[in-house]
C-alpha positions as CSV (number, residue, x, y, z in Angstrom):
1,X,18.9,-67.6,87.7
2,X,16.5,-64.9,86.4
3,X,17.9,-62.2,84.4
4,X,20.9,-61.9,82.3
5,X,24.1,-63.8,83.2
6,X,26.3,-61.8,80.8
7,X,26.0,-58.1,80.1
8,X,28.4,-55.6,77.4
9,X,28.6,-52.2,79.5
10,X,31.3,-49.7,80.4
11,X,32.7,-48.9,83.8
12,X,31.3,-46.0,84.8
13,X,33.3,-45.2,88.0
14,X,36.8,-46.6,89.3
15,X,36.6,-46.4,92.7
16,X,39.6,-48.0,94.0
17,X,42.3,-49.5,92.1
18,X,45.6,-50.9,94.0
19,X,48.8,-53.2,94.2
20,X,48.2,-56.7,96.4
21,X,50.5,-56.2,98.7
22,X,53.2,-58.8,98.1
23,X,51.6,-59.8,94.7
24,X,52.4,-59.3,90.9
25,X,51.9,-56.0,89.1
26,X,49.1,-57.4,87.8
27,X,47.9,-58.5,90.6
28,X,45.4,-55.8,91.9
29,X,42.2,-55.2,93.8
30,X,39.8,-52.8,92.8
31,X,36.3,-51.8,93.0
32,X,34.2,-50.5,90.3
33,X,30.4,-49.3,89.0
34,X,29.2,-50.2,86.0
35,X,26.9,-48.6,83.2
36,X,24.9,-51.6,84.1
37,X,25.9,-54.6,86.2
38,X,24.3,-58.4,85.7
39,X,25.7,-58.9,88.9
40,X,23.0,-59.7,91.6
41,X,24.2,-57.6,95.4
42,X,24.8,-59.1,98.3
43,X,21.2,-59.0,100.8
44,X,19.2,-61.0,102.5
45,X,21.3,-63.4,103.8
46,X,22.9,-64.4,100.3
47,X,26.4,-63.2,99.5
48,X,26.7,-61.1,95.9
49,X,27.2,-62.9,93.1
50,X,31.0,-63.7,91.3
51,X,31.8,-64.0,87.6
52,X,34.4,-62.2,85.4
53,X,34.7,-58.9,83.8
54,X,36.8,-58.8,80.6
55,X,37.9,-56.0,77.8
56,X,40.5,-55.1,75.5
57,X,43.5,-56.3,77.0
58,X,41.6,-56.5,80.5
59,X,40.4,-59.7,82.9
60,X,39.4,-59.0,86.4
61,X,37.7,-61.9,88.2
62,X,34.6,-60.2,90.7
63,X,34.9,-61.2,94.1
64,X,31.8,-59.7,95.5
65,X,28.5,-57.3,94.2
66,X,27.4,-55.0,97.2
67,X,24.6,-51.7,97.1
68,X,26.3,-48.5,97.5
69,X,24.7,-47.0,100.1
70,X,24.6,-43.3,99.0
71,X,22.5,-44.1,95.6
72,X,22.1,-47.4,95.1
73,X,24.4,-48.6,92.3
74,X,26.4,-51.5,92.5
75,X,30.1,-51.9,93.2
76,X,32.1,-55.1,92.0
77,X,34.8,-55.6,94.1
78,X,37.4,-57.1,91.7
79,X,40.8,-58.8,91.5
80,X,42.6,-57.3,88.7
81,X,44.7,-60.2,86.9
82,X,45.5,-58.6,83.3
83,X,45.4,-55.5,81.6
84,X,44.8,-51.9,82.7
85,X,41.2,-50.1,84.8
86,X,40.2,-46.7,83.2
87,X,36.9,-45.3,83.0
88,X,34.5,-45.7,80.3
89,X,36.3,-48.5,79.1
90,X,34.1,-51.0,77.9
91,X,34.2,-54.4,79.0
92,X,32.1,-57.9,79.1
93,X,30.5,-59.2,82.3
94,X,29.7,-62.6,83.1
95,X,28.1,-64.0,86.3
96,X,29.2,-67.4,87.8
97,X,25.9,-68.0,86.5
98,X,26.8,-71.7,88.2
99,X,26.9,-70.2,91.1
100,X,23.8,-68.2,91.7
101,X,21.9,-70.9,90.2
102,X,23.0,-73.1,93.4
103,X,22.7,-70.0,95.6
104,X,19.2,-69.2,94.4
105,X,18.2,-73.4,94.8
106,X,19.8,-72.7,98.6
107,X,17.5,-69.6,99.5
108,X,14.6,-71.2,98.0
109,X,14.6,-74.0,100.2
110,X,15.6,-72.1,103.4
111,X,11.9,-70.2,102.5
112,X,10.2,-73.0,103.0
113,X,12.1,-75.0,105.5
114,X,11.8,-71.6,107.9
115,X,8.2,-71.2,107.1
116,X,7.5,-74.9,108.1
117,X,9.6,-74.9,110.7
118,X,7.9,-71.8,112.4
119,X,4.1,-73.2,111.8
120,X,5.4,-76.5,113.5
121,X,7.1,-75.2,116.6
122,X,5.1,-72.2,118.4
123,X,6.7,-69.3,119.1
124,X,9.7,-70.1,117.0
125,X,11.2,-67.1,115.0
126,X,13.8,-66.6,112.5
127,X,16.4,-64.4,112.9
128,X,18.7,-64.1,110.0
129,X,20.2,-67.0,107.5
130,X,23.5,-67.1,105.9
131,X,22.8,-68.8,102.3
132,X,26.3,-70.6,101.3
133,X,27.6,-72.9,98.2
134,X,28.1,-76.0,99.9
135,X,25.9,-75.8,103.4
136,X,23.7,-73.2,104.8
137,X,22.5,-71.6,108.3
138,X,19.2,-70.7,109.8
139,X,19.7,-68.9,113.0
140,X,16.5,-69.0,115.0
141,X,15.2,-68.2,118.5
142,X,12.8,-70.7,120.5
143,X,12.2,-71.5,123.8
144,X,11.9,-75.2,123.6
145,X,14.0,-77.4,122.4
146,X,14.7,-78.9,118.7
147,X,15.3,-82.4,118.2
148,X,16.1,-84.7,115.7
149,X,12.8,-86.2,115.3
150,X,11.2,-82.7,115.2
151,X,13.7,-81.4,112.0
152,X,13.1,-84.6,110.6
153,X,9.2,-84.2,110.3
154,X,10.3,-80.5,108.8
155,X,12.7,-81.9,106.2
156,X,10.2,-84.5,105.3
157,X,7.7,-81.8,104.7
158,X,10.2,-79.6,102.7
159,X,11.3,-82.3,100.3
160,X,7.8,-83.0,100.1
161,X,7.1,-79.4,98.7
162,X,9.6,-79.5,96.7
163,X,9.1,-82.8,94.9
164,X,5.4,-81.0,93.9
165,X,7.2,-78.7,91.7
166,X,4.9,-75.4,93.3
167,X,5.4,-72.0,91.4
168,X,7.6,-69.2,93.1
169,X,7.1,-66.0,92.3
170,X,9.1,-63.0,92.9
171,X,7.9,-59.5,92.0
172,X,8.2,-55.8,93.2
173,X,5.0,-54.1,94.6
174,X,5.0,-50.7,96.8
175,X,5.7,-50.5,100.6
176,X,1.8,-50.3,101.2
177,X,0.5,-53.1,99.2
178,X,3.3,-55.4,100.5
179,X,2.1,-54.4,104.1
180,X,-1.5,-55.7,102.6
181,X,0.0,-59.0,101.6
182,X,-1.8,-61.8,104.4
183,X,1.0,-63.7,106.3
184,X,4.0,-61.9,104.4
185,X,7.0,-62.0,106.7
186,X,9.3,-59.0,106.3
187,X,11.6,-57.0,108.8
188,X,10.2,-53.6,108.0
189,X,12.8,-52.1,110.1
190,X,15.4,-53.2,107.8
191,X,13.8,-52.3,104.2
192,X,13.8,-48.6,103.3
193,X,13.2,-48.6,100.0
194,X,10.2,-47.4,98.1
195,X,9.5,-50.5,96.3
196,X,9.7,-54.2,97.9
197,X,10.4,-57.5,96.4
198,X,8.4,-60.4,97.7
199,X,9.0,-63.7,97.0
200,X,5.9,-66.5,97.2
201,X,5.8,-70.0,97.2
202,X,2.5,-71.0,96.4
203,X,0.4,-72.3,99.3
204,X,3.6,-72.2,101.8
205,X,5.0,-68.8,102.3
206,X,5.4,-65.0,101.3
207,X,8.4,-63.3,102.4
208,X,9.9,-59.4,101.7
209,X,13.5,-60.9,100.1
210,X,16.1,-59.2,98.4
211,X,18.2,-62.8,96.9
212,X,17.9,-64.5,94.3
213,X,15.0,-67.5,94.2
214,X,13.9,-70.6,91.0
215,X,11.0,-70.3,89.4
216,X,9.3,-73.6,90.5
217,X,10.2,-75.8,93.9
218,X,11.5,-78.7,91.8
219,X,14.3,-76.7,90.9
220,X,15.6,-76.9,94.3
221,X,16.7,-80.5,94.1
222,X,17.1,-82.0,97.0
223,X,16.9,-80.9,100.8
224,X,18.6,-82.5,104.0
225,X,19.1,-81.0,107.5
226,X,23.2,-81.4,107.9
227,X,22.9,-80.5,111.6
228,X,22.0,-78.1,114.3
229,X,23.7,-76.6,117.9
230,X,22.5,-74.1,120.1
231,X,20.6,-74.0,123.3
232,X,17.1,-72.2,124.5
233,X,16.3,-69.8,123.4
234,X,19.3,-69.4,120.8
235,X,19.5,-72.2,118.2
236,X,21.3,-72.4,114.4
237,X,20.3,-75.1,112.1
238,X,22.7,-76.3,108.6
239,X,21.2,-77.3,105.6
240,X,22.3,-78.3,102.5
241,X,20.1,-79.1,98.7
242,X,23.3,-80.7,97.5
243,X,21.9,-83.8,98.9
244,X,23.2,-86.4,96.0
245,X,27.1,-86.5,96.8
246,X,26.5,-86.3,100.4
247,X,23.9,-88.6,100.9
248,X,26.4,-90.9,99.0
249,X,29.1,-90.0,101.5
250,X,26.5,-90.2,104.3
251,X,25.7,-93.6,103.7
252,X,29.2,-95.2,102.7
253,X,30.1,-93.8,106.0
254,X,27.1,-95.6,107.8
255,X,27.9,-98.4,105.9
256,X,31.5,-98.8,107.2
257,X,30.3,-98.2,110.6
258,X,27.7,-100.4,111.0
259,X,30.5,-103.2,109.6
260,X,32.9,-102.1,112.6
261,X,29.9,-101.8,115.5
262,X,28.3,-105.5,114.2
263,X,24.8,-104.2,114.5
264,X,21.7,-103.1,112.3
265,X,21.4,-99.1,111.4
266,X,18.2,-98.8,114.1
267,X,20.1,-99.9,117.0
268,X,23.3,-98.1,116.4
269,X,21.8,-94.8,118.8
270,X,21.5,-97.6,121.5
271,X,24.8,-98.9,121.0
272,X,26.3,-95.6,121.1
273,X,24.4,-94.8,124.4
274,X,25.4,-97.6,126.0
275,X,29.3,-96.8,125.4
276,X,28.9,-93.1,125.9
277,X,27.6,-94.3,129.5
278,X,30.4,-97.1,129.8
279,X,33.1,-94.5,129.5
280,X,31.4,-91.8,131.7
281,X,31.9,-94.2,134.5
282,X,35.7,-94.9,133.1
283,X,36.3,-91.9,133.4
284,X,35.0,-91.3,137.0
285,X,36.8,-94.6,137.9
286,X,40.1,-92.9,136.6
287,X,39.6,-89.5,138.4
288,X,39.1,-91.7,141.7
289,X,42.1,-93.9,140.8
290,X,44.3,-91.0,140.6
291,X,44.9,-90.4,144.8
292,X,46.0,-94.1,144.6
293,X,48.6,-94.1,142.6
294,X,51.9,-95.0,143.7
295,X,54.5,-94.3,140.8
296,X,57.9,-96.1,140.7
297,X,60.2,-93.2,140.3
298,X,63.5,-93.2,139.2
299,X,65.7,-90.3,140.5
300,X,68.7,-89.4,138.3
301,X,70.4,-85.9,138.1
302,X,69.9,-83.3,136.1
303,X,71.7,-79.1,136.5
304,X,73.0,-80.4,139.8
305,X,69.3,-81.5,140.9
306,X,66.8,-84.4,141.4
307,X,65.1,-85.7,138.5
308,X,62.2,-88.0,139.0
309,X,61.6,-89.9,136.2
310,X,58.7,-92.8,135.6
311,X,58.6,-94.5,132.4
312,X,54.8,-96.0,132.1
313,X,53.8,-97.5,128.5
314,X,50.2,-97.2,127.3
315,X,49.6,-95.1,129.9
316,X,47.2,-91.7,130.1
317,X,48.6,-87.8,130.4
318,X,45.6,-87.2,132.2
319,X,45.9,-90.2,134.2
320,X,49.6,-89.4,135.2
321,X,49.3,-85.5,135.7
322,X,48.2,-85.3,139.3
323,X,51.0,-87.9,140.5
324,X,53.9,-85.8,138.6
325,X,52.2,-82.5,140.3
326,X,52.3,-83.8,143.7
327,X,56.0,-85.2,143.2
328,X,57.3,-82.0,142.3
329,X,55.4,-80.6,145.2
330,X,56.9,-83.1,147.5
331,X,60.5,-81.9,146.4
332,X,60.5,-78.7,145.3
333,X,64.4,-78.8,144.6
334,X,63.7,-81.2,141.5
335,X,62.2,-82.0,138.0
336,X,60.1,-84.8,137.0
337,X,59.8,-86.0,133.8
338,X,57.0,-88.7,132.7
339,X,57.2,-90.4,129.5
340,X,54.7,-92.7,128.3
341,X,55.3,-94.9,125.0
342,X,53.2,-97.0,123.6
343,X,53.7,-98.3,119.8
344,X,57.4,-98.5,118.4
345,X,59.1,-95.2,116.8
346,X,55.3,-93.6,116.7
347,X,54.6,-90.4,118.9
348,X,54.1,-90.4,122.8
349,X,52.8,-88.3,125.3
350,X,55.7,-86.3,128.0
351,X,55.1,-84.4,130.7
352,X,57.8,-82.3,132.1
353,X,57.6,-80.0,135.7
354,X,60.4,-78.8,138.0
355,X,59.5,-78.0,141.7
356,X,58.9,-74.3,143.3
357,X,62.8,-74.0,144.1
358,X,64.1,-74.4,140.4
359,X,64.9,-71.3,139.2
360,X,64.3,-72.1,135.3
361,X,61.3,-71.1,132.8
362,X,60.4,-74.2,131.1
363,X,58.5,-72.5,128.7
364,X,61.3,-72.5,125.9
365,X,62.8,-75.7,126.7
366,X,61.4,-77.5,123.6
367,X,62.5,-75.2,121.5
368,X,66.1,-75.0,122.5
369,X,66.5,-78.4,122.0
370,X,65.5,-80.3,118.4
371,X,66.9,-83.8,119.6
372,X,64.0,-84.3,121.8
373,X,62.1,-84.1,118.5
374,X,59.5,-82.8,120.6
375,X,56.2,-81.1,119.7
376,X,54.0,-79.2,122.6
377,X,53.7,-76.3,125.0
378,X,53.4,-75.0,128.6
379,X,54.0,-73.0,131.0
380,X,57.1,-71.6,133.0
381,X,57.1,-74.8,135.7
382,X,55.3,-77.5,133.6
383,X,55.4,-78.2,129.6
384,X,53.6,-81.3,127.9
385,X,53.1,-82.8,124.3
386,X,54.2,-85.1,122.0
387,X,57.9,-86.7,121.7
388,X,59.7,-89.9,120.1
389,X,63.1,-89.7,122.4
390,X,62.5,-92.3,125.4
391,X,66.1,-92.3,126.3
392,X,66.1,-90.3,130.0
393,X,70.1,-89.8,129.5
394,X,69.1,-87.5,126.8
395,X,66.4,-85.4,128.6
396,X,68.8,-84.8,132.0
397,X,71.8,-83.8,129.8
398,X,69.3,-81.0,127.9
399,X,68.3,-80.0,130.9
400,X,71.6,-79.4,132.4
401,X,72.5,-77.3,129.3
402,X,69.6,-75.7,129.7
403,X,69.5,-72.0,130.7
404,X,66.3,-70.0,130.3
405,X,66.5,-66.0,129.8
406,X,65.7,-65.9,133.7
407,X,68.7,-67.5,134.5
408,X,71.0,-66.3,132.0
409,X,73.2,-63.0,134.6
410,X,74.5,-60.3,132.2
411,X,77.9,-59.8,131.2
C-alpha cells in the first residue's frame, strides 16, 4: 500500500450519526470527515478501504471511504461500537492495511490482464471491473467469442509479466499532458478533475486510474482466470491473485475426480462430452417415453371424491408429471396423488393435482398439515416437493379435512 496506513486527526464534520435499528445503544451508523483521512475512496472499480477509528472512550469500525461530491473530502461511513461522535474530537485511524494491500495486488493484475487481453483479441474493449478480496470481474464487450484456450494464452502472459518483477508507477500529471501520454487508456468522460493519476506498468500498459496499485509486478503474486460467462458481444471474466489456496483446492478436487472417472487429466473434457451427449439423448428418450406410459392407478376416496394414486419407487417427477396431468384431466371429479420413494426414511419426490371440478386451492395444503412432513410448493390445482410419509391412508384422510379459504362459507 503506498501512503500511510494509520493517521492521528480530528473529525472535522459529523455528518450522520444514528441508532441500528433493532441494535444496541452502542450500536450506531454514522458518517464522518476527517481533518485528514488515510483512508483510500472508493473509484475505479475498487471499493474504499476499511480499518478502525479509535479515541478516548471511542471505537468505530469504517465500513466504506467515498469522495463527497460537493468538495472532494472524504466521508468514512462507520459503525459506531463504543463511546460517543462529537466534532473535533480527536481520534486514531487505521486502514485494514491487509486489505488494500490484496486490493491493490487485485487491480494491478486486472491492468495487465485487460491490456493483454485487448492487444490479443481485436476489437475487444473493457468496460468496467469490479476489484474484490477473494475474486474479481472484468466486464468486457467483443464480438467473437472467448474461449478457454484463448484466456489461457492471456493468463500465461500475465503471470509471465508478473514473475519479471516490472516497475509500476503511479503519479498525478495535468489533464493535457495525460492526453499526451501514447496508448494511455482513460474514460475522459468520466474524469473531471484538474489533475489525473496514471498508473504504468512498464512496457505493458498506461491507464488514467483512481485505485490503489504495488510498486513492482512481483508483488502481485500469482494470477489465475477463475472463470468467465457471457455471450457476443457482452462477456464478464473472474480472476483471482490468491492463486496458492485455490490452486490447492483446484487440484485436490481434480484429484478426487480423476480417481471416480478412472481416466488421465487430458482426457477428462472427452469423457465429460461423451456423457453430456449420452444423457442428451436420455433425456429425449424419456420426453418420447412419456405418451406411453400406462400407470397402475389405485383409486381410493378422499372429501367424498376419487383419488388416483400410483406408488412408483426410483422413479422421475419429471418423468411422471404428464401421466398425473392427463389423469386428472381424464376425471376432473378427482385428485391424484404420485409418490415416488426410493431409499428408506430419506426424502422423496410427491406430486399432488385435483381435476377442474374440485373446488379446493391446493396451494396451502402443505402447510395445514405437518404430518405429511412435507416440504414444497404450487399452485391452486397442482403442488409438488419433497415428503417422507408413503402411507396413502394418511394423504386421503388430510385431504378430507382439508378446507381451503375458497371453500370455507361464512358464518
Amino acid at each position: 500500500m503506498s501512503g500511510e496506513t494509520t493517521k492521528h486527526t480530528k473529525v472535522l464534520e459529523v455528518l450522520r450519526c444514528e441508532g441500528k435499528t433493532g441494535g444496541r445503544p452502542d450500536d450506531k451508523r454514522a458518517q464522518v470527515v476527517l481533518a485528514e483521512s488515510p483512508f483510500h475512496v472508493a473509484g475505479g472499480g475498487q471499493p474504499g478501504d476499511t480499518g478502525k477509528l479509535r479515541g478516548s472512550g471511542f471505537c468505530a469500525e469504517v465500513l466504506d471511504a467515498r469522495r463527497r461530491r460537493e468538495d472532494g473530502s472524504t466521508i468514512l461511513d462507520l459503525k459506531v461500537t463504543a463511546g460517543l461522535l462529537q466534532n473535533g474530537m480527536e481520534v486514531i485511524a487505521e486502514v485494514d492495511a491487509e486489505r488494500n494491500a490484496i486490493l491493490s495486488r487485485m487491480h494491478t493484475g486486472q491492468h495487465i490482464f485487460s491490456r493483454l487481453q485487448e492487444n490479443a483479441c481485436e476489437g475487444l474493449e473493457t468496460l468496467k471491473v469490479n476489484i474484490g478480496v477473494d475474486e474479481s470481474v472484468v466486464y468486457v464487450h467483443y464480438d467473437g467469442t472467448l474461449s478457454w484456450e484463448g484466456l489461457f494464452g492471456i493468463e500465461e502472459m500475465t503471470v509471465d509479466a508478473i514473475r519479471r518483477d516490472l516497475p509500476v508507477e503511479s503519479f498525478l500529471t495535468s489533464r493535457e499532458e495525460a492526453e499526451a501520454i501514447p496508448e494511455l487508456k482513460a474514460k475522459w468522460e468520466r474524469i473531471h478533475d484538474e489533475r489525473v493519476r496514471v498508473v504504468r506498468v512498464a512496457g505493458i500498459d498506461a491507464t488514467a486510474c483512481s485505485g490503489t496499485h504495488v510498486a513492482r509486478t512481483g508483488e502481485i503474486g500469482g494470477f489465475m482466470v477463475t472463470g468467465f460467462n457471457g455471450s457476443a458481444p457482452e462477456w464478464e471474466v473472474r480472476f483471482t491473485v490468491r492463486t496458492e489456496d485455490l490452486t490447492r483446492g483446484y487440484t485436490r478436487t481434480m484429484r478426487r475426480l480423476l480417481r471416480e472417472v478412472g481416466c488421465p487429466a487430458d482426457r477428462l473434457m472427452d469423457v465429460f462430452a461423451r456423457q453430456k451427449a449420452e444423457n442428451a439423448a436420455l433425456r429425449q428418450i424419456s420426453e418420447k417415453m412419456r405418451g406411453y406410459l400406462s400407470i397402475p392407478w389405485e383409486e381410493r376416496r378422499a372429501a367424498d371424491r376419487p383419488l388416483f394414486f400410483a406408488l412408483l419407487p426410483g422413479l422421475t417427477k419429471e418423468l411422471l408429471s404428464a401421466p398425473a396431468h392427463n389423469c386428472v384431466v381424464e376425471h376432473p371429479d378427482a385428485f391424484c396423488l404420485v409418490l415416488l420413494p426410493d431409499a428408506p426414511e430419506e426424502p422423496f419426490p410427491f406430486i399432488l393435482l385435483r381435476g377442474a371440478e374440485v373446488d379446493v386451492d391446493l396451494s396451502g395444503f402443505l402447510k395445514r398439515f405437518p404430518e405429511l412432513k412435507a416440504r414444497g410448493g404450487g399452485k391452486s390445482d397442482r403442488v409438488n416437493g419433497t415428503t417422507t410419509e408413503r402411507s396413502v391412508s394418511v394423504w386421503s384422510d388430510c385431504l378430507t379435512q382439508y378446507r381451503s379459504p375458497a371453500t370455507v362459507c361464512p358464518g
